[in-house]
C-alpha positions as CSV (number, residue, x, y, z in Angstrom):
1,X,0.0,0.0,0.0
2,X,1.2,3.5,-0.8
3,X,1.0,6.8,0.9
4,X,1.4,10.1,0.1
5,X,4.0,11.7,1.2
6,X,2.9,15.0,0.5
7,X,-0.7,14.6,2.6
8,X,-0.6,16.4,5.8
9,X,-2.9,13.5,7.1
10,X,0.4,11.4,8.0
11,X,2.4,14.5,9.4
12,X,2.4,12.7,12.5
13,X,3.6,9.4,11.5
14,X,7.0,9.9,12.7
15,X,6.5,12.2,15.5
16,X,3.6,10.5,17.3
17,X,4.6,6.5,16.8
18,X,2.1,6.1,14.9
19,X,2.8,2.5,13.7
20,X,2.1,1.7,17.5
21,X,-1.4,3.9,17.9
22,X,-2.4,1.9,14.6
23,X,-1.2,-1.6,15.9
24,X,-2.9,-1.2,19.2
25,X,-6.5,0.0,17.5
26,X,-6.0,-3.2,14.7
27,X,-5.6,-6.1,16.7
28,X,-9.3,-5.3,18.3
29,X,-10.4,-6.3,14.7
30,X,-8.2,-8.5,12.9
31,X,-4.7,-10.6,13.2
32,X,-2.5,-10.0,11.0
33,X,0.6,-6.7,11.5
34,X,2.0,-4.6,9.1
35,X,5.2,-2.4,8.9
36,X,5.4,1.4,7.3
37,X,8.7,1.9,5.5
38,X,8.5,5.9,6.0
39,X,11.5,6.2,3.3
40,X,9.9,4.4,0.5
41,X,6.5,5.3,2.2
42,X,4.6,1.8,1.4
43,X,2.8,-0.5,3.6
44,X,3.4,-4.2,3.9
45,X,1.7,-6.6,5.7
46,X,2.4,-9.5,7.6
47,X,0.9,-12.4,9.6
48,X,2.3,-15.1,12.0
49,X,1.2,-18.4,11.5
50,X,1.3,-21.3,13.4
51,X,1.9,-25.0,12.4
52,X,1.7,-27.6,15.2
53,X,4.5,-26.8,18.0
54,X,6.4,-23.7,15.8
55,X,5.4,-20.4,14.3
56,X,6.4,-18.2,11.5
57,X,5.8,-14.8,10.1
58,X,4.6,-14.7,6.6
59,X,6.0,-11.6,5.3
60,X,4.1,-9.3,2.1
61,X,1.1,-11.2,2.4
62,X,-1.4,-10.4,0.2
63,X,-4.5,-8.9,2.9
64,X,-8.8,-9.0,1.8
65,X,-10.6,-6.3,0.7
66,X,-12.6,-6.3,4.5
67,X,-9.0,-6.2,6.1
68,X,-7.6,-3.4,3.9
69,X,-9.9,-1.3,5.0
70,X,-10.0,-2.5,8.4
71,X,-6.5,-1.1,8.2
72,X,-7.5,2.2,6.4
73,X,-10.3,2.9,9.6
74,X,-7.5,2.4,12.4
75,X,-4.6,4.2,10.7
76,X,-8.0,7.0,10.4
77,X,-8.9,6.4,14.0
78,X,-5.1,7.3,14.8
79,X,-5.3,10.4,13.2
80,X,-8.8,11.3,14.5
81,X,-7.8,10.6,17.9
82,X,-4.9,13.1,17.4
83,X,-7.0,15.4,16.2
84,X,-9.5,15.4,18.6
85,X,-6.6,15.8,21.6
86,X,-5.7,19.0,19.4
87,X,-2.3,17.9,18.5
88,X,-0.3,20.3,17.3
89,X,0.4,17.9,13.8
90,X,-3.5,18.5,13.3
91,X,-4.5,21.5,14.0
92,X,-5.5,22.3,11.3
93,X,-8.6,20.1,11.3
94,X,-11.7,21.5,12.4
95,X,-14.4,18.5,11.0
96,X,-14.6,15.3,10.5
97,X,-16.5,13.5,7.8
98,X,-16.7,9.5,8.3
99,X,-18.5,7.9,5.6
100,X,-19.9,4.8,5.8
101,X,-16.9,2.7,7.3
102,X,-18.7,-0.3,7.3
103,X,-18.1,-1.3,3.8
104,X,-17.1,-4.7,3.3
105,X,-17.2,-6.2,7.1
106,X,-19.1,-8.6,8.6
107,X,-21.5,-7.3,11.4
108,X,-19.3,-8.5,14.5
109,X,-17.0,-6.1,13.2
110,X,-19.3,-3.5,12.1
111,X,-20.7,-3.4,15.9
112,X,-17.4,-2.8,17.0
113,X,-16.3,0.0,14.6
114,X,-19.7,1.7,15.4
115,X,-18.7,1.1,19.2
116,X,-15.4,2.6,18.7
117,X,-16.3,4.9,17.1
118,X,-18.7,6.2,19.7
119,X,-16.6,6.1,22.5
120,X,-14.0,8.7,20.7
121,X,-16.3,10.8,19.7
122,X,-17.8,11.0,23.5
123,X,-15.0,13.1,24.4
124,X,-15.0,17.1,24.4
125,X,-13.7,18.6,21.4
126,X,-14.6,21.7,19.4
127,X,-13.9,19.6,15.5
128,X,-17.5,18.6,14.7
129,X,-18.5,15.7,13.3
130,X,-20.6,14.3,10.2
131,X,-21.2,10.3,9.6
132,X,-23.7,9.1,7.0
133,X,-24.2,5.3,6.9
134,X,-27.1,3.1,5.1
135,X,-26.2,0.5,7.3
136,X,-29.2,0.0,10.1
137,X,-27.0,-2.2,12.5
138,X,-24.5,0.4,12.5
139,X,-26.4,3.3,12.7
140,X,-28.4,1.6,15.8
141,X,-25.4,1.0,17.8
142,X,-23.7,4.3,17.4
143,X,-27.2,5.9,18.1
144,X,-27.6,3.6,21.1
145,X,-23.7,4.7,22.2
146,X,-23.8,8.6,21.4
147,X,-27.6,9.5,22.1
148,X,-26.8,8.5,26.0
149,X,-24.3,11.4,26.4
150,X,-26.8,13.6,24.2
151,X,-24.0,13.5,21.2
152,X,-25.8,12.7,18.3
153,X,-28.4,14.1,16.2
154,X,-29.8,11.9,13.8
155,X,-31.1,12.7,10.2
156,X,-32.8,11.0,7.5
157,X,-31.6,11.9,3.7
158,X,-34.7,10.7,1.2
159,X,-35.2,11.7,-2.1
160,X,-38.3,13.9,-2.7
161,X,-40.5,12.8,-5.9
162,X,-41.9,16.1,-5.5
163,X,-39.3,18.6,-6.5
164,X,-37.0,15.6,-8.0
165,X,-34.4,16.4,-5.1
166,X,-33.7,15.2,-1.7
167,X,-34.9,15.7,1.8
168,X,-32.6,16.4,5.0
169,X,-35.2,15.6,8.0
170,X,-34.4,15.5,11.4
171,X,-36.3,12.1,13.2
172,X,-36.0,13.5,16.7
173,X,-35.4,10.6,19.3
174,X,-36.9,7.9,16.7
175,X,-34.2,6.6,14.3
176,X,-35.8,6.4,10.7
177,X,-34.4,3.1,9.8
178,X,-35.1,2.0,6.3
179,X,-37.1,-1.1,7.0
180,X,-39.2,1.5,9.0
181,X,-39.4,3.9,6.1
182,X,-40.6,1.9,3.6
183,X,-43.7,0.5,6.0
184,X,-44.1,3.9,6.7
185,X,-44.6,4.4,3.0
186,X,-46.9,1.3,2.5
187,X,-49.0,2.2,5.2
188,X,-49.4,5.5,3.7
189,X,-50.1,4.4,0.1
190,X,-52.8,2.5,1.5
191,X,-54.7,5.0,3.8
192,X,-54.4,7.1,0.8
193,X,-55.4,4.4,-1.4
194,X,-52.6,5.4,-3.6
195,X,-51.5,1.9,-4.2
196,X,-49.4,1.1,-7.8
197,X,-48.3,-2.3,-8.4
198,X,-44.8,-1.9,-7.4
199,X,-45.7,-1.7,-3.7
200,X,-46.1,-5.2,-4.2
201,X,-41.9,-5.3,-4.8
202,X,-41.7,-3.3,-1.6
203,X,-44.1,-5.5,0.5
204,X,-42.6,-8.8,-0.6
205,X,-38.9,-7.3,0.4
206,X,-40.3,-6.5,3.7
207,X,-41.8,-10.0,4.2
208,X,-38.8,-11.7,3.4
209,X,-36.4,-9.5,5.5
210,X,-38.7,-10.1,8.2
211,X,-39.1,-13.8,7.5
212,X,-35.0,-13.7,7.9
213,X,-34.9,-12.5,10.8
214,X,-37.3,-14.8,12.4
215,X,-35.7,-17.6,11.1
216,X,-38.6,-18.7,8.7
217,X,-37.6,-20.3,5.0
218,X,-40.1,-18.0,3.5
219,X,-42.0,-14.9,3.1
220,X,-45.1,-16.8,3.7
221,X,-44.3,-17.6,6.9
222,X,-45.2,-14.2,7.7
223,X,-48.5,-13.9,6.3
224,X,-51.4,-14.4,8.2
225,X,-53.1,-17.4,7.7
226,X,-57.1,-17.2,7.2
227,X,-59.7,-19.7,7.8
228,X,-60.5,-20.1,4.3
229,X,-57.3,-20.5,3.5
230,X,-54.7,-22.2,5.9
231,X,-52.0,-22.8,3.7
232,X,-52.1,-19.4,2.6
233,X,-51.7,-20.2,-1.0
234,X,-54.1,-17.0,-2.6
235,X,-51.7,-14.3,-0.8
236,X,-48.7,-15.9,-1.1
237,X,-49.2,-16.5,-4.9
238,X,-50.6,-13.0,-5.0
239,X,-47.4,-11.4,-3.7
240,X,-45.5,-13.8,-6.2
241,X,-47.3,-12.9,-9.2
242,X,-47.6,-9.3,-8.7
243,X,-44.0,-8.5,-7.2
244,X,-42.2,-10.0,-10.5
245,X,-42.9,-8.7,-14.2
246,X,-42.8,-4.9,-15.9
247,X,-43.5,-2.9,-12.6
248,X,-41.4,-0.7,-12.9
249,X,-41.4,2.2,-10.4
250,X,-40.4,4.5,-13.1
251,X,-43.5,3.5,-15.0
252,X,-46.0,2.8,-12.1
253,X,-49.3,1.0,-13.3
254,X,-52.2,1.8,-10.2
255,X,-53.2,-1.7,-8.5
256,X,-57.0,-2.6,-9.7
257,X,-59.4,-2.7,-6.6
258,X,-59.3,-6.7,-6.1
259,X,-55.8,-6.4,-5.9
260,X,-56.2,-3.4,-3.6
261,X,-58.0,-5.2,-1.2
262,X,-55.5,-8.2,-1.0
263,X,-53.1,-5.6,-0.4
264,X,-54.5,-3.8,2.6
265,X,-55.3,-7.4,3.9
266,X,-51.8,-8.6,3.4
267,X,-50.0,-5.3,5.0
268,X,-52.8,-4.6,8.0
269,X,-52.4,-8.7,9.0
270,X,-48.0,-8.3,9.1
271,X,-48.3,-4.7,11.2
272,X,-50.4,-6.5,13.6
273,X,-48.7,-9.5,14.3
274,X,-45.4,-7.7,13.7
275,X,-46.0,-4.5,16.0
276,X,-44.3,-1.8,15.5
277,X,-45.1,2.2,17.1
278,X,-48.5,2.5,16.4
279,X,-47.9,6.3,16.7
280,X,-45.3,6.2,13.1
281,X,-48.2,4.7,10.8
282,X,-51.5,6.9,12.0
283,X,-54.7,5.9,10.5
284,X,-56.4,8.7,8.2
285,X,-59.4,9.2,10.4
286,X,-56.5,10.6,13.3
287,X,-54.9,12.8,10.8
288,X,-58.0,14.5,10.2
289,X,-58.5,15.0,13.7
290,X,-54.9,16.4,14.6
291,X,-55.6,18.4,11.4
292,X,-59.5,19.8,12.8
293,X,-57.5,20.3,16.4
């Protein structure tokens, strides 16, 4: 790996020991070293392996995507945590953008980056701070870490079909996670009766995440089973048929009324046996109301 030597990000390198910051951040996450050559400035990696009674370092190993940039977060942990302390080196930094660091790891790892993370970003400092992250898992545990000490602030980015831009809202103490977003915009769609046939795509990708998390082999598993019906063949085929084929969301086709029906049935059956806040999907009639109060 290469560096630049002309990047003020490693004008500590020498100066702070930063090979040793790096090495003690790296082996909470993975096991292999590495060495900086600070004359050729290159990176080389390095692992010990064992074999029976005896041990050997492999030298210039070739290291994963997932641990390269393993290695990228701590040697940018280093840094933050020098800028943070105001460091002389890094003065000169007065924000910090973090960009979803997740990329590539497994979530084991991703809880303990967003953990990490958290507790450096606990301490006083006057550099702000901007993370953006599609990742629920992560953004849950760094919310869970930072909203404790009142640290973070969460927002939502969405795009806006209105003005063919995007939205920057702020969700207050509730988290907007994605799952949540798109029941959200289900459960509108229907109270509106709004519905296209593509929110048949969206429903079906919400039964089978949910399904996965349960531990169930298929979506079907978490659709309501009616008298009539105990296998649950007509919904399950329903949601079949109508979430494949030419419904495109760029070309939305509106759902005819029988389908409409088997909608509603299918969603208002999952967000009952699957509760979520009741006060995140309200029903039209308490709109009104709020609205006439």
């Amino acid at each position: 790996m290469k560096l630049n030597a002309d990047s003020r990000f490693f004008a500590g390198l020498q100066e702070f020991e930063m090979d040793n910051r790096i090495r003690k951040l790296l082996q909470r996450y993975a096991d292999f070293d590495f060495k900086i050559d600070t004359n050729n400035w290159t990176v080389s990696f390095n692992r010990e392996v064992t074999n029976d009674e005896s041990s050997e370092t492999i030298e210039d190993i070739k290291i994963s995507r997932g641990e390269e940039n393993i290695f990228i977060w701590c040697f940018f942990l280093a840094v933050a945590q020098l800028a943070i302390d105001e460091q002389e080196a890094y003065d000169w930094v007065k924000y910090i953008y973090i960009d979803d660091p997740i990329s590539s790891l497994d979530d084991n790892n991703a809880i303990a980056v967003a953990s990490h993370l958290a507790q450096l970003l606990i301490k006083p400092s006057k550099i702000k701070t901007v993370i953006s992250s599609h990742h629920t898992l992560f953004f849950n545990v760094l919310w869970n870490e930072l909203n404790d000490k009142k640290k973070c602030q969460p927002y939502y980015l969405s795009n806006d079909s209105n003005s063919k831009g995007y939205n920057l809202r702020y969700t207050n103490s509730t988290p907007f996670f994605h799952h949540v977003a798109l029941l959200k915009q289900l459960h509108e769609a229907a109270e509106s009766d709004n519905l296209y046939t593509y929110h048949f795509n969206i429903l079906r990708n919400l039964l089978e995440k949910t399904a996965t998390f349960h531990g169930f082999k298929n979506f079907s598993a978490c659709i309501k089973k009616d008298n009539d019906d105990p296998e649950d063949i007509v919904h399950a085929r329903m949601i079949n048929v109508l979430s494949h084929g030419n419904y495109s969301l760029f070309d939305p086709v509106e759902m005819l009324d029988e389908n409409k029906q088997y909608f509603k049935k299918i969603l208002e059956d999952f967000m009952t046996n699957y509760r979520f806040n009741p006060e995140l999907f309200p029903k039209q009639t308490d709109k009104n109301i709020e609205e006439s109060t």
